[in-house]
N, C-alpha and C positions, 0 to 999 in steps of 0.2 A: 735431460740435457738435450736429448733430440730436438724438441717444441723451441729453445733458447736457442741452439744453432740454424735452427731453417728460418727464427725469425731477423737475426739480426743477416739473415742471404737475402732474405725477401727484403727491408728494407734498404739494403745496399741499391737493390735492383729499381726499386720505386723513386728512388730521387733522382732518376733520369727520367719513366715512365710513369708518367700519374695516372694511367687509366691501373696499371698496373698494383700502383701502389692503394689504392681503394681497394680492392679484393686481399692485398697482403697486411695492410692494417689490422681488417677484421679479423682473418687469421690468426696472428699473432696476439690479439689480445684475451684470443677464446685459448692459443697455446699458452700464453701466460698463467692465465686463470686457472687451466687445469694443470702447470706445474708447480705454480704458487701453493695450488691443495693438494697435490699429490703426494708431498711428506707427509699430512696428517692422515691420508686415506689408508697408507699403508701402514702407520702405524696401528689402525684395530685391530681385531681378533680377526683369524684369518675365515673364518665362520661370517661376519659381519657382507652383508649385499649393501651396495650404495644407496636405497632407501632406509636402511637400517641408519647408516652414518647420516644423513640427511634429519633423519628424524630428532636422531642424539643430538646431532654438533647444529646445525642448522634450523633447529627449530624455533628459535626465541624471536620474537618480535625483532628484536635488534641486527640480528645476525641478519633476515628475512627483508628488513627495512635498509641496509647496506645493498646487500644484492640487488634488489629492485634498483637500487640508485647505481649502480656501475650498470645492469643494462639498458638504464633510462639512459644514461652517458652516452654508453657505449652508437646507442641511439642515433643518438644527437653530434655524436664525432662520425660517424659513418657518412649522415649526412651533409656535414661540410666537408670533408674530402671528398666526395660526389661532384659538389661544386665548384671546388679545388682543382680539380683533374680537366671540369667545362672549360675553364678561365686561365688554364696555362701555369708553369713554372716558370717564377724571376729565379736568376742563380740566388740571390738573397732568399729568396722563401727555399728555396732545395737547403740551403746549408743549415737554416732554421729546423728543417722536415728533418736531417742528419743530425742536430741535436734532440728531436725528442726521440730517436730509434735506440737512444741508449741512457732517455731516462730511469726506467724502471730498472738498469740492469744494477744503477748506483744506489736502490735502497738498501738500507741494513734489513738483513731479516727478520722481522718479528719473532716473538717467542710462541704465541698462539695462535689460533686459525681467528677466531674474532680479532686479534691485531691483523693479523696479514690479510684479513679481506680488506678492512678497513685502510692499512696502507695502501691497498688498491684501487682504492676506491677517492681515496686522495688525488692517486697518480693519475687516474682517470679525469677525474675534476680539472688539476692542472693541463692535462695533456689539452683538456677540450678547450681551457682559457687559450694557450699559446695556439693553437688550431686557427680558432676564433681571431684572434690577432690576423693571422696569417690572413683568414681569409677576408676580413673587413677590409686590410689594405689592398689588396689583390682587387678586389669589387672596387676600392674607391680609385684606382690607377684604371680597370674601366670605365667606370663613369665619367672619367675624366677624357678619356679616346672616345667613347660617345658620345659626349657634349650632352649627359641628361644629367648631370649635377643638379641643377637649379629645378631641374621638374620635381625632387625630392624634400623642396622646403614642406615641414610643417605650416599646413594653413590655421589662421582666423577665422575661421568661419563661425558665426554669432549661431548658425542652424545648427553648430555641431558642437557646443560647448566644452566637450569631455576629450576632442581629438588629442589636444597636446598633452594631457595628463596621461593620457591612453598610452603617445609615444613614448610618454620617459619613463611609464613601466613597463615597457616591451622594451625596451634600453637595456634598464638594468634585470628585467626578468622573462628574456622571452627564451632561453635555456632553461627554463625551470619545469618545462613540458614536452616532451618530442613532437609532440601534433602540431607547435607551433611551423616546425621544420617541414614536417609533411603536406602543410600550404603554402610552403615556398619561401618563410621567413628565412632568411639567411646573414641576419645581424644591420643591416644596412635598414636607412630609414626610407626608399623608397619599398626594401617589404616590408616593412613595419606599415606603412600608409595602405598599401595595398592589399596587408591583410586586415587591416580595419576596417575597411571602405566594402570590399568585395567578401570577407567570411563573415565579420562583425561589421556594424552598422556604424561606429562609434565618429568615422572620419567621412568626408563627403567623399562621391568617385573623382577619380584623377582624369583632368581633360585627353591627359597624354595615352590613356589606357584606351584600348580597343573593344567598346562596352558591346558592342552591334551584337557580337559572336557569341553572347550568353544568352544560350538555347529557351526558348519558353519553355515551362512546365505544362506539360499538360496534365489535366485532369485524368485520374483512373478511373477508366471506363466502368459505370453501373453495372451488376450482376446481381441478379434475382436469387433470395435465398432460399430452399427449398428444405423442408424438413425431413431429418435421417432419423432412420432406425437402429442401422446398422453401426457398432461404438467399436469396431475394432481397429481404422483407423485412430482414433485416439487414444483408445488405450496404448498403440505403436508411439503417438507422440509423447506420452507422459512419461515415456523412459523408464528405466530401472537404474537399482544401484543404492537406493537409500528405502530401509522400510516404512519409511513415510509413504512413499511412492508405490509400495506394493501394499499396503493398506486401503488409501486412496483405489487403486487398479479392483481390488476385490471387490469394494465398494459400488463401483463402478460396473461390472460385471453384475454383481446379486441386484440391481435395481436397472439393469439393461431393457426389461422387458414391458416394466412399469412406466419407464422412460418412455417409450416405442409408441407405448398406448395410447401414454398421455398426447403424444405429437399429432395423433391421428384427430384425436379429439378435438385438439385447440385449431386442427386445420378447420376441421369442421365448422368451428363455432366462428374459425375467421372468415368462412366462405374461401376459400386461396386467395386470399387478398395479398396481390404482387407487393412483397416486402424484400428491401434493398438488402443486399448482402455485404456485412461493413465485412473489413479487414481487421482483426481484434487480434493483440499482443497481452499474454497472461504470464507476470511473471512475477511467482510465488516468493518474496523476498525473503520469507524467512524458514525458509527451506534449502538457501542458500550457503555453502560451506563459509561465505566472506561476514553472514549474519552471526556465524555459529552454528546455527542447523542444530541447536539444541530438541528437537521435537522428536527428528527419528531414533534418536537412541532412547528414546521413554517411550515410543510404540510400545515396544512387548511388554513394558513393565509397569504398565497403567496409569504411563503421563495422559495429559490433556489432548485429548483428538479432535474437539469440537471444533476446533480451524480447518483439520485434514479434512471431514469431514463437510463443513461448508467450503471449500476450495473441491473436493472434486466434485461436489453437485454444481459448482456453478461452472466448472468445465465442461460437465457432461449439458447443463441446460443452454450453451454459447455454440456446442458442436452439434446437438439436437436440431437449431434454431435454423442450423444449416448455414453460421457463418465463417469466413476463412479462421484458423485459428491458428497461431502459434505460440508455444508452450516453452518459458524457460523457466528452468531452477537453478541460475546458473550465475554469474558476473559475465562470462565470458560470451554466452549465448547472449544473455541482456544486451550487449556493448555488438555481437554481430548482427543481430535482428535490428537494430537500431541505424545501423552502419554508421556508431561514434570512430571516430577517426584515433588512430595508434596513441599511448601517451596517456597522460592521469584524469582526463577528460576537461581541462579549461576551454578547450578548446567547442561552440558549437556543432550541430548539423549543420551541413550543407546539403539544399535539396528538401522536398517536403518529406515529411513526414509519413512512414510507409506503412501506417496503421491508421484508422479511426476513431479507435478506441483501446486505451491500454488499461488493464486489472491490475492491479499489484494492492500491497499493501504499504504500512508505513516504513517497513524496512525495507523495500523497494522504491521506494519514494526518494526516499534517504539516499540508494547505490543511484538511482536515475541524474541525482541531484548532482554527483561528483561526478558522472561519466556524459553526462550533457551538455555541461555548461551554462550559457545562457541559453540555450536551446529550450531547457525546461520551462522558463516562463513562456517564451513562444508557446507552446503546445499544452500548458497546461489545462486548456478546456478539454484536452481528448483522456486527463486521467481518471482513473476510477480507482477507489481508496477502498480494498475492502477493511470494513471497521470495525474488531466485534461490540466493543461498547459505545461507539460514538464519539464525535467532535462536534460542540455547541460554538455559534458564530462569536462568542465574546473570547475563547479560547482559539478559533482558526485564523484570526485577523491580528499579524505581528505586531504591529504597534499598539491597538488595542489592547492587547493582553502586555505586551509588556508595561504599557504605563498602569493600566489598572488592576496588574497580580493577576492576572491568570493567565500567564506563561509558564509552560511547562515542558517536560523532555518532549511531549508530541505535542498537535496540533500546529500552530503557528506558520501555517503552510499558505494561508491567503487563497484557500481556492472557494470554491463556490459550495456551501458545505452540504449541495443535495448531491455532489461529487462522493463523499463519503453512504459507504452501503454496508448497511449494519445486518447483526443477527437475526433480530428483533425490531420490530417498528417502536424500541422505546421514544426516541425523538424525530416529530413528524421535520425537524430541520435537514437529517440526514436523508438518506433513499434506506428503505428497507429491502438488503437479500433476500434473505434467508438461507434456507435448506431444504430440505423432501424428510420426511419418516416413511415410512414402509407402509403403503397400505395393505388393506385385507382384502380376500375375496371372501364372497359367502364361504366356503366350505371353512378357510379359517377361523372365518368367524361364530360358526357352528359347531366347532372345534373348542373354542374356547370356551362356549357357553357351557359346555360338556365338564370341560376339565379344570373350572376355577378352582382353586382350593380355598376356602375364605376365611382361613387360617395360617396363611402364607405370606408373606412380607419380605419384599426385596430389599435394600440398603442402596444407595446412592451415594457412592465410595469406592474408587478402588486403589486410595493411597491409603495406607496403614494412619496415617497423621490424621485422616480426618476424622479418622474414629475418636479420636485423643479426648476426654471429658466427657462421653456422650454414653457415660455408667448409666447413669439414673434413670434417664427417659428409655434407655433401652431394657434395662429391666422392668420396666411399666409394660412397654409389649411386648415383652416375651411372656408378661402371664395370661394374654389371650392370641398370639400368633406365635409359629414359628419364623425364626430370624434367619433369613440366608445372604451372603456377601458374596460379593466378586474382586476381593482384596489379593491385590501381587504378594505372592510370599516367593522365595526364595527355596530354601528347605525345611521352614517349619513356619507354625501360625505366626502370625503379627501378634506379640503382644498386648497390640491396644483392643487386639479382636477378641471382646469374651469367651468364653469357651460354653456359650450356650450358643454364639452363632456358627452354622453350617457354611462354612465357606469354601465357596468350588475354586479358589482363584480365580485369575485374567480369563475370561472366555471369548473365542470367537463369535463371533454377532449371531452365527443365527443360533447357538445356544443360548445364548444370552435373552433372544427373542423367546424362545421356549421357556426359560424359568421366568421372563416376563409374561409370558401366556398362561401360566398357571397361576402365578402369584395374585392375590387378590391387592394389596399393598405395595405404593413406591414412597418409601422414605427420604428423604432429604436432611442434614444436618447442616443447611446452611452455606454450605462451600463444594463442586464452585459452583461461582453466580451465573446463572442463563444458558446452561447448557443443552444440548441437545435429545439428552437420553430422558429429559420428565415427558418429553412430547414423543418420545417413543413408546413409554412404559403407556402413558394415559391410550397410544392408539392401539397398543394390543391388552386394554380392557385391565388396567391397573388405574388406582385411586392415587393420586401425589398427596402424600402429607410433609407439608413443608412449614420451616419456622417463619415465624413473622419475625423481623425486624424494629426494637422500639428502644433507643430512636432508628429510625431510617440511617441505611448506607450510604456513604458519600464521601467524597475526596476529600471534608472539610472533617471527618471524624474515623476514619477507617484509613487503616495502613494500605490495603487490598488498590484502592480506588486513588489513593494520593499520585499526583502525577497525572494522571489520566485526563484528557481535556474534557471534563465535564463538570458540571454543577447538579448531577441528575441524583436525586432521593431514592435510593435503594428498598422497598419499602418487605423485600421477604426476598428469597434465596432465588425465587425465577418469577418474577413480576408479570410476565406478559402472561405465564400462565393462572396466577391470580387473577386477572383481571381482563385477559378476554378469553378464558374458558370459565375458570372459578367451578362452584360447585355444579351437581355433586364430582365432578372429575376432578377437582383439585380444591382439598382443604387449607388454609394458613390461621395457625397458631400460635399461639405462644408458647414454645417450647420450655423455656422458666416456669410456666407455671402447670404444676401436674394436675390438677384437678381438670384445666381443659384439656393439657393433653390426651389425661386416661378419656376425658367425655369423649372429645374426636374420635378414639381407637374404636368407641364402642358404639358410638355412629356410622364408623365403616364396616364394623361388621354387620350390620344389619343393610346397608343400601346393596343397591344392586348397578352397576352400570355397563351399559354397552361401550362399544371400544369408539373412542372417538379422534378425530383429526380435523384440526382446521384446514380447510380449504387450502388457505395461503401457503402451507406445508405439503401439500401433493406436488406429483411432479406437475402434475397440471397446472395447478394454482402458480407454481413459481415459473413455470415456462412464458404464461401469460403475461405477469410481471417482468420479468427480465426481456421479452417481448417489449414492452410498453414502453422501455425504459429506453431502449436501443433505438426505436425506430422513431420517440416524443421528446428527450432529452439530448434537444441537439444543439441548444443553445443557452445563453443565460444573460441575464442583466439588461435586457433591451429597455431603452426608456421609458421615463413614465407616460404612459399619456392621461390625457383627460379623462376623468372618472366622475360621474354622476350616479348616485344610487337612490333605492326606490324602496320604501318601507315594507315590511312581507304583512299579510296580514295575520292578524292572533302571532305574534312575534317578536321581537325587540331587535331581530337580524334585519340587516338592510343586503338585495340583491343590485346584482348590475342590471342597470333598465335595457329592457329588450331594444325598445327604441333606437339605441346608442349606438354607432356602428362600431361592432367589437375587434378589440384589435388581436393578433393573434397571441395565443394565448396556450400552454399544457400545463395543469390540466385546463379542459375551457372553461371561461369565465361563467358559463352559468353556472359552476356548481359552486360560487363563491355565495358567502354568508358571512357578511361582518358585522360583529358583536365588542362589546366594552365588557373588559373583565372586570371582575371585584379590584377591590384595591388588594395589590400584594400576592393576587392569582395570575399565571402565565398564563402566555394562551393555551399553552399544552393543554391547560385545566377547563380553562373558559371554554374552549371548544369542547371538551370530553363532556362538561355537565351538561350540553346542549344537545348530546347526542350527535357531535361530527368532530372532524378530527382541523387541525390549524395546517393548511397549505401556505410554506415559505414561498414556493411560487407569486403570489396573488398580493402579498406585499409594495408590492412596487406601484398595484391600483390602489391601494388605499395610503398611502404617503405621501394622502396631499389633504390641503384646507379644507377640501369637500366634504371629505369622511366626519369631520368634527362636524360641523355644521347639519348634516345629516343622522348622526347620533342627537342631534339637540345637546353640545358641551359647547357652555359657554366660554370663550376664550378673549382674554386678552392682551394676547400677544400667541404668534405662531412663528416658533426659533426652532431653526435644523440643526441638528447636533448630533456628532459621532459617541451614542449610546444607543448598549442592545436591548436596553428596554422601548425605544421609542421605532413609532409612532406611540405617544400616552398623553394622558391628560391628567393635571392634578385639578379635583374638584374644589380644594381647599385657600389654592391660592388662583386659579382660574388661568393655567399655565396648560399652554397646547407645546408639544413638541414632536420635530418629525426626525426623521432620520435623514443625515448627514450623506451618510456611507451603506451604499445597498449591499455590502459584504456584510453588515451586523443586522442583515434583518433576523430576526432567532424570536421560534414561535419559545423556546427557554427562559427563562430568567424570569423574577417577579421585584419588585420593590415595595414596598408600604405606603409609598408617596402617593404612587401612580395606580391608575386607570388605565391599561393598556387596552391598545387596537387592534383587533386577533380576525386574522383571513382566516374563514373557516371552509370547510367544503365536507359534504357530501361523503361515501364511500360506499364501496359494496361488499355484502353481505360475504364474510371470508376473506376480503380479499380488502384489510385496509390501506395498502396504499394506493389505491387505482378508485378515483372518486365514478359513478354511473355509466357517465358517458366518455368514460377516458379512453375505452378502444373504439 
């Protein structure tokens, strides 16, 4: 009863004094609030803390989604009393302010705490309409003592189409946000005009406005980025608090040194060649409490790490590189690093943009999309998408995908899809990360030669479910290996785990490195797809036996993959290591059939292999690339220009003629190679049987008339048309087509019709995304 009597003194006092009654406003509705809840608080158990009650009575969506909305309110009534108080009291608006001091006192009391927020949150509502009244007439009684009435008409402007649709939804909706308020809107149409012309573009500027005073931006001064050894400043950024984050940090730590090396290395090999120090924003969305942040409570207990795992190597490869870095896990840090203005985020930035380049994922994409507003198309060349499985151009261009069925819960973003940075270089459309494994040094490596056992066999496993049906082929090897697992159990075996396999549970890594250093054998059962531990087992000196897939995995036959913006052929359980390591480090079979199974088994026992790693997987290797990518992918989409090509000899690939003056270009145009696929082959394919890989880049020189003509296809007729198979040719009907729209260039997709036109390029050895002469 104390918080009720000091509010209805205070308002007595404020409708004489409006500086006054702005401060006793807010008061009063924060004592309302807490005596409106203070019969249900006291009714708990006298044991019960106010996060206890919070969690119980406050936790539902609903309950969670009111309160947000009385302090969005509460927001947005603050600040028109703000204004209220600049602008004077008429005796009519004071006797107006004395009836709402005693609206809330006239409610009936609800019977529940979910009613009686929500009658407050009514009261609230109302309170801010009659406010709002108050203050529109108050502004329009000065405009009128101004004489700027008439500066305030809504214009015609043919440059500006959308202004007056703009006004009549900031009319009826410009409460619907506080940010609106916080640039000055105040219900009146010349801040309505004001905020469109000067935060949003939507209205032209107002003659009458004082434009001189809007300070230039200057550019942030260049800084030279120098490479570190030292990861303890980052490890301080990455925080604590969630075991995702201490996972990552150990991570972090155990490969500090390899890290360190690698830097020395790559300076070496770069000469200290002065490289610009960007300013990078990382902010891991789905490690995020507003995601769900379902990942750290399956740390301990053998969920999926392969994300944590490629999120802290590419932290630790951005803070190596030596460039400024800031680190959120957060909605709240997201929204300060950005400096999005108070409110649900409709509202843009104002101001450029205080990063170069930002990391996130799709779940980040997603929070950036609500807390930036239009801001986000602005700035969308500075994001970076990490992807583990990829987004193909017929899936990330919205109106494509929506008219022709491949819309899905992700993708549909319209960025440039070498923006997306994958696991695995499965689609050369996307940019390939990666990761780092652990290298050896000799003595490890002498170590292991020593103590293989080659009757030992690992398990690639460590949820009990994936064991589930995998009887049969498991007792095929256990009549020449022993079987060991790394299965989460609780207090007793997993069930699905036979009782002939030895299973250690969950191990920390570098156990786990050890019974990978003795085992002669890594199995696979197919799930999950592309993870990071087959190219750990194969580099400390293990064989991968993994299933072949028949038919192939894909979004079109597999629950796993449905959703997923791709159209990509799953063809075995980790495909890259199929197919650029293969044997003897990595076998794929058919697991249905036991005749090859048992043959493979007994073909492993008998090879011998050293411990191997692709390049591309060192910290080196990935320093290099994340290098290339930083200081070469700084732009996208430039026009076509003129493209004449020139036959290679002993070839069917046509190069860009030296002669030509080449226009700029990453990677650079000499390492292009353009070729005609078979009918119904991508280019993924077309370039792979040629021995080079398809660069999306390079597209934009071959999406013209020349390219046919210089293939020898005869054409007649040459039609641009938004399809991701084109630039192609059908030989059948003598039909050339280019591409429309350079968002669907996609070295992806194949049709039966067509003869596609595949940019190829070059690569080096270990290191496929980076064609010869790319550093």
């Amino acid at each position: 009863m104390h918080c009720v009597v000091h509010k209805t003194h205070v308002l007595n006092v404020t409708c004489h004094l409006p500086l006054i009654f702005v401060a006793g406003i807010g008061f009063f509705s924060l004592c309302f609030l807490m005596t409106s809840l203070g019969g249900q608080f006291s009714a708990k158990r006298p044991g019960d803390t106010p996060f206890t009650i919070r969690a119980e009575v406050l936790g539902g969506p609903e309950s969670r989604g009111v309160l947000r909305k009385i302090s969005d309110m509460l927001e947005v009534i603050m600040k028109r009393m703000d204004t209220l108080s600049k602008l004077g009291n008429t005796t009519t608006d004071s006797h107006r302010l004395d009836e709402l001091s005693s609206a809330l006192d006239r409610l009936p009391p609800p019977i529940g705490l979910v009613e009686r927020i929500q009658a407050i949150a009514q009261n609230m509502s109302d309170m801010a309409v009659r406010v709002e009244q108050i203050l529109q007439r108050s502004m329009a009684n000065n405009r009128v003592k101004d004489g700027t009435t008439g500066q305030c008409e809504v214009p015609k402007d043919p440059h500006y189409p959308d202004c007056p649709s703009k006004v009549d939804w900031m009319r009826a909706r410009w409460t619907s946000d506080p940010c609106y308020a916080f640039y000055g809107v105040d219900g009146s149409d010349c801040s309505f005009l004001i905020y469109l012309s000067e935060v949003e573009w939507f209205c032209p500027p107002l003659t009458w406005r004082n434009q001189t005073t809007t300070p230039t931006q200057k550019p942030f001064p260049k800084r030279q980025a120098a490479f570190r050894s030292d990861i303890e400043a980052l490890l301080e950024q990455v925080g604590t608090g969630k075991e995702s984050l201490s996972f990552m940090k150990r991570r972090m730590r155990r490969l500090a040194a390899q890290w360190a090396s690698a830097a020395r290395r790559l300076d070496d090999s770069l000469m200290s060649q002065w490289r610009e120090q960007k300013r990078i924003l990382v902010h891991v969305g789905f490690l995020t409490e507003e995601s769900g942040d379902v990942f750290s409570p399956k740390v301990l207990k053998g969920g999926p790490l392969g994300e944590m795992v490629q999120w802290a190597d590419i932290l630790t490869a951005l803070h190596v590189l030596g460039h400024n870095l800031k680190i959120s896990v957060s909605l709240k840090e997201l929204q300060g690093f950005l400096g999005v203005p108070p409110g649900r985020g409709s509202c843009p930035l104002t101001g450029p943009l205080p990063f170069d380049l930002i990391y996130t994922d799709y779940h980040g994409l997603q929070q950036m999309r609500q807390h930036m507003g239009l801001s986000l198309r602005k700035h969308k060349c500075h994001i970076r998408v990490i992807d583990t499985f990829g987004t193909e151009p017929a899936y990330n261009h919205e109106d494509y995908a929506t008219l022709h069925g491949y819309r899905t819960n992700w993708g549909y973003w319209n960025l440039n899809c070498r923006q997306y940075m994958t696991m695995f270089p499965h689609t050369p459309d996307n940019s390939f990360m990666g990761f780092v494994a652990e290298e050896l040094n000799d003595t490890e490596r002498l170590s292991i030669q020593r103590n293989k056992v080659d009757s030992m066999a690992v398990v690639y496993g460590k949820e009990a479910s994936m064991w589930k049906g995998k009887e049969r082929f498991l007792a095929i090897l256990h009549r020449y290996m022993d079987i060991h697992g790394t299965v989460y159990y609780e207090t007793q075996r997993p069930p699905e785990v036979p009782a002939f396999v030895k299973n250690h549970g969950l191990l920390p890594q570098q156990e786990l490195q050890q019974l990978l250093r003795k085992a002669k054998l890594f199995i696979g059962f197919g799930f999950p797809y592309e993870g990071p531990a087959p190219l750990e087992a194969i580099a400390n000196g293990c064989i991968f036996l993994q299933p072949k897939f028949k038919p192939s995995h894909s979004s079109l036959n597999h629950e796993f993959f449905r959703g997923k913006p791709t159209s990509r052929q799953v063809s075995s359980q980790h495909p890259y290591a199929e197919q650029y390591i293969g044997r003897p480090h990595v076998i794929t079979v058919d697991f249905n059939n036991s005749q090859e199974f048992e043959s493979a088994i007994r073909d492993i026992m008998k090879t011998k292999v050293e411990p191997y790693l692709p390049y591309e997987y060192t910290c080196e290797g990935m320093l290099e690339r994340v290098h290339a990518y930083i200081q070469n992918q700084v732009g996208f989409w430039p026009g076509s220009p003129p493209s004449p090509f020139v036959l290679l000899p002993n070839s069917s690939a046509l190069a860009w003629a030296s002669n030509i003056s080449t226009p700029p270009s990453w990677p650079p145009l000499s390492a292009l190679r353009l070729l005609a696929s078979l009918e119904g082959q991508s280019c993924i394919d077309a370039c792979q049987s040629a021995g080079l890989i398809c660069e999306p880049a390079f597209y934009r020189f071959i999406n013209i008339k020349e390219a046919f003509s210089g293939l020898e296809v005869q054409c007649e007729g040459v039609e641009a048309e938004m399809n991701h198979i084109f630039p192609a040719f059908s030989v059948e009907s003598s039909e050339c087509g280019l591409q429309k729209d350079p968002m669907l260039f996609s070295c992806a997709g194949a049709n039966t019709k067509y003869h596609r036109l595949c940019p190829c390029r070059d690569y080096r050895k270990g290191q496929v995304a980076l064609c010869r002469d790319c550093l």
